[in-house]
Structures are given as structure tokens and as C-alpha cells.
N, C-alpha and C positions, 0 to 999 in steps of 0.2 A: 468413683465415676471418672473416667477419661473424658475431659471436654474437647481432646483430639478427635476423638472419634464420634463424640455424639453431640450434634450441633444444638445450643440452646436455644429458647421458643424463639419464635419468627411468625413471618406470615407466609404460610404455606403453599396460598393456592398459587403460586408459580411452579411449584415441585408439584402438584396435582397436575397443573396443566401439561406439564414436560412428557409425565406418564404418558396422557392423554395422547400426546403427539405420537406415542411409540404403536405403530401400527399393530404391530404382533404381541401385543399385552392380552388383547382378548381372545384371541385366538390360543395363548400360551394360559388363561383363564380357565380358558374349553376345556385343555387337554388334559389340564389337573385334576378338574374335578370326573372327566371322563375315565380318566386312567387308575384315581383312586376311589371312585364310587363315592366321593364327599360330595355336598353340596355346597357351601360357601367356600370361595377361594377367589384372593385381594393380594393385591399390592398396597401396602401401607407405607407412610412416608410417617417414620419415628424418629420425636427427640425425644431430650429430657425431661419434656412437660408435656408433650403430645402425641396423641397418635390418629392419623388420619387418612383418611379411604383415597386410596389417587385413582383406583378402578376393583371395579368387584364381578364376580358371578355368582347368585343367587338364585337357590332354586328351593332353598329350605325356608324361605321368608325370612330371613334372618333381621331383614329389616336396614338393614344399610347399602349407601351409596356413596357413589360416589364422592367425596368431597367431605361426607359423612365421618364424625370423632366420637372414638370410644375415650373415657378418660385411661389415659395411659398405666397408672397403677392398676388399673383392672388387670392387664393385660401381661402376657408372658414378654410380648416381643421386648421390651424396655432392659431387660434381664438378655436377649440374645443380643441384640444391638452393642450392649456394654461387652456381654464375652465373648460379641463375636462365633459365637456357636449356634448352630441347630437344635433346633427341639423337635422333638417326635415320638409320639405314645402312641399305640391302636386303640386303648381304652384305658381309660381315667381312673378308673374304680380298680384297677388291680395293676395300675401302675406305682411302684415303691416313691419316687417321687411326689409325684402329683397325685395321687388319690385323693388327699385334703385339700388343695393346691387350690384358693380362693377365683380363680377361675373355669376351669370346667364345672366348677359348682354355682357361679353365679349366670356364665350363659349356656348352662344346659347341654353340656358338650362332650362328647367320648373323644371322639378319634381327633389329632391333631398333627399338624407338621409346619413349623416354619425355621424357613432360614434367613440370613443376614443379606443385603444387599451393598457388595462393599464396594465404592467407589477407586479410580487411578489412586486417589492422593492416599488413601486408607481412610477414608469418611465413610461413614456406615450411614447407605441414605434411610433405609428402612428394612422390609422385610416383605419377601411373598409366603401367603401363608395358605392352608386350608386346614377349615373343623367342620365337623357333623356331628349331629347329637347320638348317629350310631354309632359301634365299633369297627373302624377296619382296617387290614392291614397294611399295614403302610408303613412300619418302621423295618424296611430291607432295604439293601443296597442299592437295587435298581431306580427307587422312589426315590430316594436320598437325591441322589445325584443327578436324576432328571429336575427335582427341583433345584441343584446349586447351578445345575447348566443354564435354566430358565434366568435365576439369579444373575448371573454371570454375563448373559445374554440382555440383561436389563441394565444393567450396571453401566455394560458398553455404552449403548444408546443415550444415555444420560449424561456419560462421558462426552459423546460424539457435539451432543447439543452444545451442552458446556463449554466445549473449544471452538464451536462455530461461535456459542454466543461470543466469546473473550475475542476471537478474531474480527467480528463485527465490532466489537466496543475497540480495539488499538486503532481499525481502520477509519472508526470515526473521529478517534482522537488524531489521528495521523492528518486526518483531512482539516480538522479544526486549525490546527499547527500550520499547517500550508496555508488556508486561508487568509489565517492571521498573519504569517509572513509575506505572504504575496503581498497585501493589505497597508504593511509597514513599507514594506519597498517601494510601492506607488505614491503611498503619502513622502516618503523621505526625498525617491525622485523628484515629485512638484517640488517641494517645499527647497528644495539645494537649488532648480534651476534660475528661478526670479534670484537669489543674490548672486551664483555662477555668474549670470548673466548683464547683471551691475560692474563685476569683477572684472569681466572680458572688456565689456564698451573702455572700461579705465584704461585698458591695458592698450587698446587702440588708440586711445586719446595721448596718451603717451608716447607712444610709436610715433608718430605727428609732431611729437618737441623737438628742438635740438636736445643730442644728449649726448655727454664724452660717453668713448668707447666701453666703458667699462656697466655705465647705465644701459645702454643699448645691448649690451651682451644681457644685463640683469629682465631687460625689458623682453627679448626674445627668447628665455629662457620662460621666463614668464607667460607667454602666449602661447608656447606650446603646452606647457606644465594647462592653462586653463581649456586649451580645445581638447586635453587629455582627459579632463573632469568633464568636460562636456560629450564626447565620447560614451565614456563610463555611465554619464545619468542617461544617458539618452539609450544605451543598452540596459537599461536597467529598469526605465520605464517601458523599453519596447518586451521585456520578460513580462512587467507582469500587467502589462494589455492582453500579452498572448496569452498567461495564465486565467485572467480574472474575465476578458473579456472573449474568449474561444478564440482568438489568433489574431495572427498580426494583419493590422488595415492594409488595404490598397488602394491606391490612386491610378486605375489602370489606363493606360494611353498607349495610341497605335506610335509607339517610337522609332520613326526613321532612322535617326542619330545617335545610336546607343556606342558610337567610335567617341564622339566625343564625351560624353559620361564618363567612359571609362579612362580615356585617356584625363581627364581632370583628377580621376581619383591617385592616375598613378602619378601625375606632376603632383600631388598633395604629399603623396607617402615620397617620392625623392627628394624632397625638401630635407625628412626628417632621417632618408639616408640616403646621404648625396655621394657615397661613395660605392654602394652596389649597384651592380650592372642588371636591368630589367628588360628582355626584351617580348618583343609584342608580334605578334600577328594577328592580321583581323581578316576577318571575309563574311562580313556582314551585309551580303547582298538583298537581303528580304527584310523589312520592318517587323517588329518582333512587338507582340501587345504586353506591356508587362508596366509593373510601378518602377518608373525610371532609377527614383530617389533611392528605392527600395533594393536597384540590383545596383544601385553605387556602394550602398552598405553593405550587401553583399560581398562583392567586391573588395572594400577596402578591408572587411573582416579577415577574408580567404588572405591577400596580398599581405595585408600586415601579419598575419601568421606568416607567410612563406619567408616572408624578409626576419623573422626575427630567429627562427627557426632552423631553417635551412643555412647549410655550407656558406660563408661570406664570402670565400672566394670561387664559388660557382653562379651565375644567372640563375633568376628568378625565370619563367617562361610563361607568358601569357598569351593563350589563345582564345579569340571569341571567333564563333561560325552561328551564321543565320541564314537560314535556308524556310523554302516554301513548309515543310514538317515539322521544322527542331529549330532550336536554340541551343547555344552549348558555350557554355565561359567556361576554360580551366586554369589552373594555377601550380605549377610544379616547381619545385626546390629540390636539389640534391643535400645531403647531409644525413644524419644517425637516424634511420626509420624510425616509425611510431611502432615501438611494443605491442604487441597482437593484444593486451590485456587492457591498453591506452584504446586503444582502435575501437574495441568491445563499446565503449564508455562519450566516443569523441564528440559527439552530438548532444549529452547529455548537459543540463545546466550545471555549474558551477565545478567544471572540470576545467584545472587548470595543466599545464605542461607544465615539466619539472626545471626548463632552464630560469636561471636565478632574473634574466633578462623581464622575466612576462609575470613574475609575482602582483606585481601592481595590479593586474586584471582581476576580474571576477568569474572571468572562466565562462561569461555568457555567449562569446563572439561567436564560434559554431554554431550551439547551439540557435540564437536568435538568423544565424546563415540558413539554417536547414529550416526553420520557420516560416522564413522569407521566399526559399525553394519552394517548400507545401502549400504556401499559401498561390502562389502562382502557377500549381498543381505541377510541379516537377519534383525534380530528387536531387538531393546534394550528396554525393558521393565521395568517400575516401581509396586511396589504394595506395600503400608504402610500403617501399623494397629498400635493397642497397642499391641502388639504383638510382630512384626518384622519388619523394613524396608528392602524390598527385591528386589535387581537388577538382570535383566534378559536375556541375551545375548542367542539368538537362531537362528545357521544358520541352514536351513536345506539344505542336500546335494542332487545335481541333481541324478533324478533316472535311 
């Protein structure tokens, strides 16, 4: 016996019900028994210990249904399954074979025909068969092969299910996986920022000592290195708000003064490089309804990209326009474009850029930017040439 090919006992009525599901089983039922004059004709689902009805047509009383088990030894099919071969007599009684052949003599049976039902991987799920207690002819090439086409046509369907089910089963593992990780990174967020935050007050309270040059160097090294972890958890808790809790909050206000927001953002980032040149344009005539804090993060995410990014000896270029319709912040840097393959990807979480500079990150900054965008029902837009690389934030305002 091949236990490759012939699965051992189980609980079946899942493969019953698989049948069940296949629309054109009974319809391909009809056409058996119409075509060969039989009366009973099944789909049987065969192992090595059982054999069991997945769908029948009966018209000779044969007495079985669906769901319904012959013991398997009774039976031929057990014997086609293992060789993988067809069977087929017109009549029992003067067939060389089977004239003695402890089945047509125990269910009363002349004319027979079944074949194998052989699954993608080579698993033999079972067998479509037809018997009648009369003679008929049915063992010619046309019959043959209208029932391996049938077969063949069942097989599929089974297959088909099969790789929906597996597809359903990775996608719910894939989502459990995310869950869970999202899950981890929210707990790990909180739990880093109350000592983060211990850490930073110290690092203030020190900044406030006298301290020879060399402490003071150790000390502002330090307060940066800590607003960089603060940074980081705080993008990392606003990921998986957005993931666990359907997006990122807002605190929305009618903001006259979004000049100065932004302009704080970028005295923040020339601190930390006080040697590139940033310049600005503003023309924010209209008050713009948005989460102030929200498009400062923006903001600093876009900018601290371009500064790290971009050409060091080219300007960064900052523009914001507010008008009666729109809102529009952009952010451009010359230097080496973004890869059309990068570009595909840039929005996405935990994509990072390949300069050795921006390793430290977790690759969420975009991403949580374009979050910030949707949630304020705009678009955050990329565009990179030789040229320029250019980011693109546009809300437009209800009319």
C-alpha cells in the first residue's frame, strides 16, 4: 500500500462536505447515469479504512446517501485508489476478472465503471463510480474518458478549495502575527516612555549646573541622543494607534498661525544642523482647520528627511501656501533621486533609505507623514528627478 497516495482513516465529513460545495457534481451524477443507462452513480471519498458516499444518484434503490459508508473491503475502489487505475466490465458473470470477484456477488451488480480521483499533489482523493444490477456497455473509449474528464473536473474543484482554504488559513496567521506585533510595539512604546522621560528631566537638570567644557559637550550630546528616543517612541506609538486603533487622532483647530509652527520646527532641525542653508517661503493668507501639533510632525518628518538626504551643499526649500480652497507645505532637496523601486515602497511602514546616515530610524517617518495627510483628508505626495526631490502635502478645504 502507498500511504503517499492513500490517506489513512480520518474524519471525513469535511471531504463530504467539499463535494457538497461543488455545484456540478450532480449535474455530472445525471449525465452518468443518463449516458450509460446505469442507475446508481457516486462520488466516493476512499482511504485505507473507509469508503464513503460525498454525493449519489439513485434510481435503482440502492439504498445509499449521501454521507452514507460501505465497508471498504467490500469494495473495488480501495484496489483502484492504490493502482491508480480504472475499472470497468459490462457484465460480471462473463467477465475473466471478476466473475467471482466477492463484489458484484455481494451487491448484486453486473455492469460497473470506476475511476480514480487524483488530486495536484498525487493524493488520490477517491473515486467516481457507476453500477447497475443490469449488463451494459460501457467498457469503450468514449465512456472511459467522459468519466476521467468528470474526474479530472472534480479533482480541480477540490484543489481550487483547498488553496482558497491554505490561503485563508496564512492570511489569518499573517494577521494574528500583526496583531501581535502591533501589540508588542504599543506595550514597548508606553513602557520606554515614563523611564525616557525620567532620563530627559535628569539631562535638563544638569544642563542648569556649572559644568567644565567637556561635561557640557557630554551633556548636549546627551539631550539630543534623548529627544532622538523620544522621537523614535513617539513614532512608534503614533504606528500602532494608527494600526490598532483605525488612525491617527486629531485635535482639529481653526489655525491662524501655522508660520509660526513651522517656523519652530525648523529653528528645532537647525540646531541639529547648523551648518545647511534652509530657505522658506510662506503665503499663508487663509487660516487652515487642521491638528497644528500633527502638521509640526509632519513637517519635521518631511524636513528631517530632506536635510539628511539631500545634497549638503544645495538648500533645502520650503514652501507653505494657504489659500480660501487648499493648503499645500512642500519640502525639496537636490541630490541622488529616490530609485523608482524606493518610490514604489516610500509610504510604506518600516522602510528605511539606504544612506549609512538614517540607519538609526525605523523607517516609520513617511509613513506616520502620509497617515497624518489621510487623516486630515489630504495626500502626501512624492516626485524625484535629477533635479529635485520633492514632498507634497495637499489638503483641500470643503467648499
Amino acid at each position: 500500500m502507498n500511504d503517499a497516495l492513500l490517506q489513512e482513516d480520518q474524519d471525513l465529513s469535511s471531504d463530504v462536505k467539499a463535494v457538497g460545495l461543488i455545484a456540478a457534481v450532480p449535474k455530472i451524477l445525471e449525465i452518468v447515469c443518463r449516458t450509460t443507462g446505469m442507475g446508481f452513480a457516486a462520488v466516493a471519498r476512499v482511504t485505507s479504512e473507509r469508503w464513503v458516499a460525498c454525493d449519489v444518484r439513485d434510481t435503482i434503490g440502492f439504498g445509499l446517501k449521501a454521507g452514507g459508508e460501505l465497508k471498504v473491503e467490500t469494495t473495488i475502489c480501495h484496489d483502484i485508489c492504490r493502482n491508480r487505475q480504472a475499472v470497468v466490465f459490462d457484465d460480471a458473470t462473463k467477465d475473466p476478472v471478476y466473475a467471482g470477484h466477492h463484489t458484484p456477488l455481494m451487491y448484486g451488480l453486473k455492469s460497473y465503471i470506476s475511476v480514480p480521483i487524483i488530486l495536484e499533489d498525487g493524493t488520490v482523493f477517491g473515486t467516481l463510480c457507476a453500477i447497475d444490477p443490469n449488463p451494459a456497455r460501457i467498457n469503450r473509449p468514449e465512456i472511459i474518458g467522459m468519466f476521467q474528464l468528470y474526474a479530472e473536473l472534480i479533482a480541480q474543484h477540490l484543489d481550487g478549495q483547498e488553496r482558497l482554504r491554505q490561503s485563508e488559513k496564512r492570511l489569518l496567521e499573517a494577521q494574528r502575527v500583526a496583531e501581535l506585533r502591533d501589540q508588542f510595539i504599543a506595550v514597548l512604546g508606553h513602557d520606554l516612555r515614563n523611564p525616557l522621560g525620567a532620563i530627559a528631566s535628569g539631562i535638563t537638570l544638569l544642563e542648569k549646573t556649572p559644568l567644565n567644557e567637556r561635561g557640557a559637550t557630554l551633556v548636549a550630546m546627551m539631550h539630543k541622543s534623548a529627544g532622538r528616543m523620544i522621537e523614535l517612541i513617539e513614532n512608534v506609538l503614533d504606528f500602532a494607534r494608527g494600526r490598532l486603533g483605525g488612525g491617527v487622532a486629531l485635535d482639529i483647530r481653526s489655525e491662524a498661525n501655522l508660520e509660526q509652527i513651522l517656523t519652530q520646527v525648523i529653528g528645532e532641525l537647525r540646531l541639529r544642523w547648523p551648518e545647511r542653508a534652509i530657505l522658506v517661503d510662506y503665503d499663508l493668507a487663509a487660516p487652515v482647520d487642521c491638528d497644528p501639533s500633527r502638521i509640526a510632525q509632519l513637517f519635521s518628518n518631511l524636513l528631517g528627511n530632506a536635510l539628511i538626504y539631500g545634497a549638503p551643499d544645495q538648500p533645502v526649500q520650503v514652501a507653505a501656501l494657504s489659500s480660501e480652497s487648499r493648503f499645500e507645505l512642500s519640502v525639496a532637496n537636490g541630490g541622488v533621486p529616490i530609485p523608482a523601486a524606493a518610490m514604489a515602497r516610500l509610504f510604506q511602514p518600516f522602510v528605511r533609505g539606504k544612506d549609512s546616515s538614517a540607519q538609526q530610524g525605523l523607517g516609520l517617518g513617511l509613513y506616520i507623514a502620509s497617515e497624518i495627510a489621510r487623516a486630515h483628508g489630504g495626500e502626501l505626495t512624492a516626485q524625484s528627478d535629477a533635479r529635485e526631490t520633492r514632498f507634497l502635502l495637499r489638503i483641500l478645504k470643503p467648499q
